[in-house]
C-alpha positions as CSV (number, residue, x, y, z in Angstrom):
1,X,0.0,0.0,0.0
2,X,1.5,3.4,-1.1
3,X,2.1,6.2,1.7
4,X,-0.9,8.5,1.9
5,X,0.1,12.4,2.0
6,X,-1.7,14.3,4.9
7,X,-1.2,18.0,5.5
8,X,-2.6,18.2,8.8
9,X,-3.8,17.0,12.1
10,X,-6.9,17.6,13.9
11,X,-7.8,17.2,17.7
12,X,-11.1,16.3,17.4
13,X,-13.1,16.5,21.4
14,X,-16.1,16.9,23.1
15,X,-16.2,20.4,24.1
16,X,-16.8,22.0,27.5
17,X,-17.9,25.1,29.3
18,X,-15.2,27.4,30.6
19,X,-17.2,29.7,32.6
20,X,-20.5,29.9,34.6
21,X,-22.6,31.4,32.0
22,X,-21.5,28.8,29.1
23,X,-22.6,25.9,31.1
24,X,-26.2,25.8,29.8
25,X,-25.8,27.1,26.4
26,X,-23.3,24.1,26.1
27,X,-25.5,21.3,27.8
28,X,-28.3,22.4,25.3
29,X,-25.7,22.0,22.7
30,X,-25.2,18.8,23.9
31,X,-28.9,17.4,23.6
32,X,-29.8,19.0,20.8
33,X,-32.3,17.2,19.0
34,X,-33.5,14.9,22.3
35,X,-36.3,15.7,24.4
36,X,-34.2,16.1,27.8
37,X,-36.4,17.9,30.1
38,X,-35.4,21.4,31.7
39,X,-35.2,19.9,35.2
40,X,-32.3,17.3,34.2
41,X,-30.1,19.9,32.5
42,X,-30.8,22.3,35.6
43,X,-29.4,19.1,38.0
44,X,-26.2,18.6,35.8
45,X,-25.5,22.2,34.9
46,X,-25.2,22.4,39.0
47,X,-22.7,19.8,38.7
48,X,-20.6,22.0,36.5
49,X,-21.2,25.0,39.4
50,X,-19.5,22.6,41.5
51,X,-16.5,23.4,39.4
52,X,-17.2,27.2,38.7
53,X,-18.8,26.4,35.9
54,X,-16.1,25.4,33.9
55,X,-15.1,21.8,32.6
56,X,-11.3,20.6,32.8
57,X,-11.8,19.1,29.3
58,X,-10.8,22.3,26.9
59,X,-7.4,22.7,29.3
60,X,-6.3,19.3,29.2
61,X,-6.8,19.5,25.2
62,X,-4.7,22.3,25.0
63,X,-2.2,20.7,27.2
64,X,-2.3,17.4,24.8
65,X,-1.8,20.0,22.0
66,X,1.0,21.5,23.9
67,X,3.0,18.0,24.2
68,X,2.1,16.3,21.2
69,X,3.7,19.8,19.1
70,X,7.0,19.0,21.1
71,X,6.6,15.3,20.1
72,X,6.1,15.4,16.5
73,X,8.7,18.1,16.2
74,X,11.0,15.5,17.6
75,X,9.9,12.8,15.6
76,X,10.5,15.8,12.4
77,X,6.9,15.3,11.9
78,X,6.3,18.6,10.4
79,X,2.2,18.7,10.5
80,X,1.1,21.9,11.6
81,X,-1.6,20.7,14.4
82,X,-5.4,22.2,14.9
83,X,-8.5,21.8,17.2
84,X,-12.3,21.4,17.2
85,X,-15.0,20.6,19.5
86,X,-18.3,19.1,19.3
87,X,-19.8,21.4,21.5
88,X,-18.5,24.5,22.7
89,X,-15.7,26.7,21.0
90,X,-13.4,26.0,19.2
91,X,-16.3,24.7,17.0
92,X,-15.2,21.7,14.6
93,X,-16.9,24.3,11.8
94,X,-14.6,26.8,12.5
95,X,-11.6,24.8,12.5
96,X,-12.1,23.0,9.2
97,X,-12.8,26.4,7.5
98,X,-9.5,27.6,9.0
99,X,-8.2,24.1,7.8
100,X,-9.3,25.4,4.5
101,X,-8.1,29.2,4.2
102,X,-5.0,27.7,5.4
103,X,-4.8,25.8,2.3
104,X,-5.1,22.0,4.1
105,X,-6.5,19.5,1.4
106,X,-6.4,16.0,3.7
107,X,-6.2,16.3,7.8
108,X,-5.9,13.5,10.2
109,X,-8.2,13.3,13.0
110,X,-7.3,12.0,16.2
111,X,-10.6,11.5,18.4
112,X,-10.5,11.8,22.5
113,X,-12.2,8.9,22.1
114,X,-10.6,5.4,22.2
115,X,-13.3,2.9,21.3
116,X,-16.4,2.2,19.0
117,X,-19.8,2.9,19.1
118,X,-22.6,5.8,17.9
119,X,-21.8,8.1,20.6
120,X,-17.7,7.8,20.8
121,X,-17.0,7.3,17.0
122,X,-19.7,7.1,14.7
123,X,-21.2,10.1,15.7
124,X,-17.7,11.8,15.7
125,X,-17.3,11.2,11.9
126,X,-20.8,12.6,11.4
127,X,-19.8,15.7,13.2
128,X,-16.8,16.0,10.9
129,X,-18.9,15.4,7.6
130,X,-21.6,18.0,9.0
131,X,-18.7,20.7,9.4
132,X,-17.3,20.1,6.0
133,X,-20.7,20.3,4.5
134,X,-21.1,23.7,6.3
135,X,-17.6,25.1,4.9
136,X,-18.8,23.5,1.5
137,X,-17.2,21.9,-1.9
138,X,-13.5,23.6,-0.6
139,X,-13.3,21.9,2.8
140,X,-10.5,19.1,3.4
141,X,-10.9,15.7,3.3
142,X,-10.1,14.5,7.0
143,X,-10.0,11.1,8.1
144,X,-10.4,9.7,11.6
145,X,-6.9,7.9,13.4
146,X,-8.0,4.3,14.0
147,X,-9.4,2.9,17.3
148,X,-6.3,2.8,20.3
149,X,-8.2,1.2,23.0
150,X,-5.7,-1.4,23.7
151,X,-2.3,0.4,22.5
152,X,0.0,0.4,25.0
153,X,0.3,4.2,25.5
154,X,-3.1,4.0,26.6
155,X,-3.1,0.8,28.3
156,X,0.0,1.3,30.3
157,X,-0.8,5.2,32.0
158,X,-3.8,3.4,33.3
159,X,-1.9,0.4,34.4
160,X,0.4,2.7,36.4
161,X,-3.0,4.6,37.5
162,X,-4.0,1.8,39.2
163,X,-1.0,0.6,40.7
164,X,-0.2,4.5,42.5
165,X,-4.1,4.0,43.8
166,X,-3.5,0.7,45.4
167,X,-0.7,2.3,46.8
168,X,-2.5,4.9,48.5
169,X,-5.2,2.4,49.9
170,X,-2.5,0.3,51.3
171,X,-0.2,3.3,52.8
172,X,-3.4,5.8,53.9
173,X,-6.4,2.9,54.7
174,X,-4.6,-0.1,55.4
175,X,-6.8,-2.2,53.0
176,X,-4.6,-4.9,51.5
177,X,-4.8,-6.1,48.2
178,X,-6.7,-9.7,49.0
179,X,-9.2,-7.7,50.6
180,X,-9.6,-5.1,47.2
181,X,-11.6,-5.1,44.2
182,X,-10.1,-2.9,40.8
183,X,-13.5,-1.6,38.8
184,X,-12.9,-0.2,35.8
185,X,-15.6,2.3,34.4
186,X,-16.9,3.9,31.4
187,X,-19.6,6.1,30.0
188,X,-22.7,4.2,30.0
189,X,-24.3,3.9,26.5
190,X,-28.0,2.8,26.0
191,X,-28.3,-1.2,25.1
192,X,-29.6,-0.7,22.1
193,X,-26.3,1.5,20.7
194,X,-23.7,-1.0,22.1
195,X,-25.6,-4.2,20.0
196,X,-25.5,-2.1,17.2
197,X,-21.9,-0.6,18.0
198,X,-19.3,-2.6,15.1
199,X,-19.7,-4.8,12.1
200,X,-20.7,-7.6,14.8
201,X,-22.4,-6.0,17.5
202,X,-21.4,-5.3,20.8
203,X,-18.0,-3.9,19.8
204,X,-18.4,-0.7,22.6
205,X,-18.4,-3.4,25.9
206,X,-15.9,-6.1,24.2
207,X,-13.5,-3.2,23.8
208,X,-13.7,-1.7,26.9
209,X,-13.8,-5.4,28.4
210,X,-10.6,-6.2,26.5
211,X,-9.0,-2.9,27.8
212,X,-10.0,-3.7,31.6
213,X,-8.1,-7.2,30.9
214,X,-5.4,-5.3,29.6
215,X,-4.5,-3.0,32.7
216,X,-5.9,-5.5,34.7
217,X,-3.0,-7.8,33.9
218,X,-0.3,-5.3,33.5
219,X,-1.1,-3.9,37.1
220,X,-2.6,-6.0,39.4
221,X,-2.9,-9.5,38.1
222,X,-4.3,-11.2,41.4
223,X,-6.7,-9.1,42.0
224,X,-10.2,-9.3,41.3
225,X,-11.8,-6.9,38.3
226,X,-15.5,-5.7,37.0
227,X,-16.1,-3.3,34.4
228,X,-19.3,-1.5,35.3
229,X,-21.0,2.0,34.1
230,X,-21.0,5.5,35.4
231,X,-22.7,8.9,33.7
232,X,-26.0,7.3,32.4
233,X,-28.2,10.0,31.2
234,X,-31.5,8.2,29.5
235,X,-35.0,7.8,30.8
236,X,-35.6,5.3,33.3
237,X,-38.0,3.2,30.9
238,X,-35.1,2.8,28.3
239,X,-32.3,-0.1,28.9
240,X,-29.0,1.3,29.6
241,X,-25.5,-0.6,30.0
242,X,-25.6,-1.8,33.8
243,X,-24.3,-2.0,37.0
244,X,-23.9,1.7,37.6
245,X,-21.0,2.3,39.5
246,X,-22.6,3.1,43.1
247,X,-25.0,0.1,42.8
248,X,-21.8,-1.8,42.1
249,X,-20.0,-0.7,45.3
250,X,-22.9,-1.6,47.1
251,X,-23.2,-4.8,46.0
252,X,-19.3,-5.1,47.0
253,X,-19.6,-4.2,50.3
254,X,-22.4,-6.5,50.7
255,X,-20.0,-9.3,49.8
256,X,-17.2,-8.5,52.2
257,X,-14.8,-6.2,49.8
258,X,-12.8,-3.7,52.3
259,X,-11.4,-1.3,49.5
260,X,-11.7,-0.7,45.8
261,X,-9.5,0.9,43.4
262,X,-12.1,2.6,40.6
263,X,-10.5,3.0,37.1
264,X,-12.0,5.4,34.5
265,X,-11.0,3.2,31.5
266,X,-13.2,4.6,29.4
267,X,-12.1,8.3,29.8
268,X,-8.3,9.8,28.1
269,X,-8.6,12.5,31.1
270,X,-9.9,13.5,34.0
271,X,-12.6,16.1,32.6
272,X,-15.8,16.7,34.8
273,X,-17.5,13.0,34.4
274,X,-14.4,11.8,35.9
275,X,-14.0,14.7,38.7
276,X,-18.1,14.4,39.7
277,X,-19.5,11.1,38.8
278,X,-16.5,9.3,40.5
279,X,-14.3,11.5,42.3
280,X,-17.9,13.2,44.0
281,X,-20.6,10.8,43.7
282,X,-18.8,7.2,43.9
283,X,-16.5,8.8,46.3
284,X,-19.6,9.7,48.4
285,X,-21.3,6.2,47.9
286,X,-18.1,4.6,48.9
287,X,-17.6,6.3,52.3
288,X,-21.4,5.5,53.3
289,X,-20.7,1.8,52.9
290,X,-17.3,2.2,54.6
291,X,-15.9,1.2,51.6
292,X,-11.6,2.4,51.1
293,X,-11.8,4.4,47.5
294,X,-9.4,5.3,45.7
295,X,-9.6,6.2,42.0
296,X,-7.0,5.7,39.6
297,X,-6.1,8.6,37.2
298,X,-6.3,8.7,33.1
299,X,-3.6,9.3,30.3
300,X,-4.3,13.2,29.9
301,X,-0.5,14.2,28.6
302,X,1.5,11.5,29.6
303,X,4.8,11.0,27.4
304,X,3.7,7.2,26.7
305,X,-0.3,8.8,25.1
306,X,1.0,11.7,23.7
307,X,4.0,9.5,21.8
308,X,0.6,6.6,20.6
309,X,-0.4,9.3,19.3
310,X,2.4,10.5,17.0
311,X,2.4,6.5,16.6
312,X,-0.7,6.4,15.4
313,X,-0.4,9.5,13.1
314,X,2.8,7.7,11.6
315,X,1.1,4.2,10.8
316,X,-1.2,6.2,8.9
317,X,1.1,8.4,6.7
318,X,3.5,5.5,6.5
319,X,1.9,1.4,6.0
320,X,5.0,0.2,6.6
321,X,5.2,1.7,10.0
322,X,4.7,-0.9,13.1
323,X,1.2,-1.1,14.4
324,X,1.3,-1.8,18.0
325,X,-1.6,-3.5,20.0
326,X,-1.6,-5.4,22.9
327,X,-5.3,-6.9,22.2
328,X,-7.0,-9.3,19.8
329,X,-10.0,-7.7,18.7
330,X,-9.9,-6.4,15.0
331,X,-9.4,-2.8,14.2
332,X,-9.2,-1.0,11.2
333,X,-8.3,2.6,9.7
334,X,-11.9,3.4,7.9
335,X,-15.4,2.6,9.5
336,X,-17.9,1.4,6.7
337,X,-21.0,4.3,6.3
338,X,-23.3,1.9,8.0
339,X,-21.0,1.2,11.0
340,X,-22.7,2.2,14.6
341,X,-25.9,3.5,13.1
């Protein structure tokens, strides 16, 4: 296969508030196009208050920017680097026009997003077809970077995440290891999207599955694991990914666990579903059941993520470059159109 000739790269992300007065604005941007009463974006926007009204998200973009400019430098790969959000400025419109005026014919896009399904991929390449569309006939081609849930610069931060937090349960709450549970987490999805999510079906949970293994294995192989679910957001009437994380550290303490060590797997930082939903609520839910908690952080900018990246950007320009993977489950560099509908 011939080299493919790319003249830029795109951080493509979820957006977030950055003051008190963007936080609803944004959360409507968000559910656009759902029928998500008032009351439920009054209760989360609080959760954002919590916070001053601004989400770590946009800041640990631009420090991912930041790093991964150093690292392609290094690497003397000289593609200038640009960023759009889903929801809140900068808008993914804005950049691909500025992709445009800046003369940029095919981008790269690398997602914040590791794994597969409507709500983490599929609807990521739609928001990147509905900006081109908006800038019209001149905008770039850009392609999306290839799922990395099981590389090991993301694998391994959270390996070492896990290992400091059973650290601290040890050193600070005197919970052994026999005695502790690791539960990995991610963003629930409702049942319907994951059996749709891939080819096959189901590809959103095997990934994330396969990732828990990973870490698992590379930082605490005798102890116990669970994936489970955090941040669900749906009706009550409409099946959702389950156990939720709290009813999951319930059910622990019922069985005798002393301490658990909570792993936001499904997360590349700690932005505010990570710093509430966990750090906040699970936190809170843990210390009723007098339950040790301690959560283990994400990759944000370290070295090992920011270089899979570059990785990842230089398998693409180059076939012949390595592809490394630490899992089994079948990846590839272009979704077909009917993938995660």
């Amino acid at each position: 296969m011939a080299a493919m000739e790319y003249d830029a790269v795109v951080l493509v992300s979820f957006g977030g508030p950055e003051g008190p007065a963007d936080v609803l604005p944004f959360l409507r941007n968000v559910v656009r196009g759902r029928e998500v009463p008032e009351h439920r974006l009054l209760a989360v926007a609080e959760h954002y208050q919590h916070f001053g009204g601004v989400s770590p998200i946009n800041e640990q973009c631009r420090r991912l920017l930041a790093a991964l400019r150093v690292e392609l430098d290094r690497a003397g790969v000289a593609l200038p680097l640009y960023w759009g959000n889903r929801n809140w400025d900068p808008y993914l419109a804005g950049t691909v026009a500025r992709l445009r005026d800046d003369g940029v014919r095919r981008a790269l896009a690398f997602v914040t997003s590791p794994y597969g399904s409507y709500s983490s991929c599929r609807q990521y390449l739609d928001d990147i077809e509905a900006a081109r569309g908006e800038v019209g006939p001149d905008a770039p081609v850009i392609e999306k970077i290839r799922h990395y849930h099981d590389h090991p610069g993301y694998v391994r931060p959270h390996a070492d995440g896990v290992r400091l937090a059973l650290a601290r349960l040890s050193e600070v709450a005197h919970v052994a290891d026999v005695d502790t549970r690791m539960v990995c987490t991610a963003h629930s999805v409702p049942s319907t999207m994951d059996a749709c999510s891939g080819p096959d079906g189901g590809r959103y949970s095997a990934q994330l599955r396969e990732t828990a293994a990973l870490v698992a294995a590379e930082a605490a192989p005798r102890l116990g694991w669970d994936l489970v679910w955090q941040s669900r957001s749906g009706p009550a009437q409409v099946p959702w990914l389950a156990p939720d994380i709290n009813d999951h550290l319930a059910a622990l303490a019922a069985a005798g666990v002393k301490g658990v060590v909570v792993s936001p797997i499904g997360f590349v930082s700690d932005h505010l579903e990570v710093a509430w939903d966990l750090d906040t609520e699970a936190a809170r839910t843990a210390q009723r059941l007098g339950l040790a908690f301690a959560r283990a952080t994400t990759p944000g900018d370290d070295p090992r993520f920011v270089a899979m990246v570059r990785e990842l950007v230089v398998e693409r320009i180059d076939p012949a470059a390595p592809r490394r993977r630490l899992g089994v489950l079948p990846v590839w560099d272009s979704c077909p159109a009917t993938c995660c509908r």
